[in-house]
Structure formats: structure tokens, C-alpha cells
N, C-alpha and C positions, 0 to 999 in steps of 0.2 A: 370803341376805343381806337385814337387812331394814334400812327405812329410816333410821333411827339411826345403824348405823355404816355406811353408804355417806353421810352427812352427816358425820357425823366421820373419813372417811376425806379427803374435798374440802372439808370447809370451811375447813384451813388453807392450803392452796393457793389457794383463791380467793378468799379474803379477801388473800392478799399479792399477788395479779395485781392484785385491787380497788385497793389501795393505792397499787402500783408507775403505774398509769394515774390515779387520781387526784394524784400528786402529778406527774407528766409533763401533765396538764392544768393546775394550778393554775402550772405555772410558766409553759406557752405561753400563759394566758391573762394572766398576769404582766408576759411580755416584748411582747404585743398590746397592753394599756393601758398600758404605758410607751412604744411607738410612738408609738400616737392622742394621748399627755399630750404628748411632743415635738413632734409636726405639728400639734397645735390644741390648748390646754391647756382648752378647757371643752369637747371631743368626748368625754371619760372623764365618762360620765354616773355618776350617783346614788353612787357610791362611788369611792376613790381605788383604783391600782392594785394596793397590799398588802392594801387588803380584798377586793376581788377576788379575788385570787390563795386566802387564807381561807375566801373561801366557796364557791369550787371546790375546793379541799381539802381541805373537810367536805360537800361535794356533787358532786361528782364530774358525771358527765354531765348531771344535770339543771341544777344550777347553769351548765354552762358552755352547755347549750343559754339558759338566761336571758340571761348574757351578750352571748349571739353575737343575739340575740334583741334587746338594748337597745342595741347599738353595728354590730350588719355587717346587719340583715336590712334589707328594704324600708322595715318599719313605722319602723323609725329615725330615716328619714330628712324 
């Protein structure tokens, strides 16, 4: 078996796990800065919470580590 179709065997399963956890992130990160926007409405830094949600749904874990990074980490604060 060579490399080509052991990629074309997994790449359409993995790309729809990709997907299924990117869009299960872009929504908890959704319903996070819809919290922070009710309990302090200037605590949702640099973007509102539908972009947010947007650019963890086209960036998947990295975006949401920014996220978690510009609103819950130490540096935040």
C-alpha cells in the first residue's frame, strides 16, 4: 500500500472529524463570548462574538487557542 491511497483512504474521514470539531468549537466559543458580552459588555476583546465564532470555524484549534489566549488566560488580565 503506498502512500497516496492510504491518504485517499483517511483523508475523507478526517477532514469531516476536522470539520465536525471545528464547528462544535466555533459554537462553544460562540456561547463563551455571548456570556463575557452579558456579564461585562467591553470584556469580548478585538471582535464581536459572531466573528469570533467565524474565525474558529475557519481555524479550528489554533484560533480558539487565540481566543482562550485574549479573554481566559493570565496575559488577559
Amino acid at each position: 500500500m503506498n502512500i497516496s491511497s492510504l491518504i485517499a483512504s483517511f483523508g475523507g474521514p478526517l477532514f469531516i472529524c476536522a470539520a465536525i470539531v471545528s464547528i462544535f468549537v466555533s459554537f462553544g466559543v460562540y456561547r463563551d463570548a455571548q456570556r463575557l458580552k452579558q456579564n461585562n459588555p467591553v470584556s469580548v476583546k478585538i471582535l464581536s462574538p459572531g466573528i469570533w465564532a467565524l474565525v474558529c470555524l475557519f481555524g479550528s484549534i489554533p484560533a480558539l487557542a487565540l481566543y482562550w489566549a485574549a479573554h481566559h488566560s493570565s496575559w488577559s488580565k
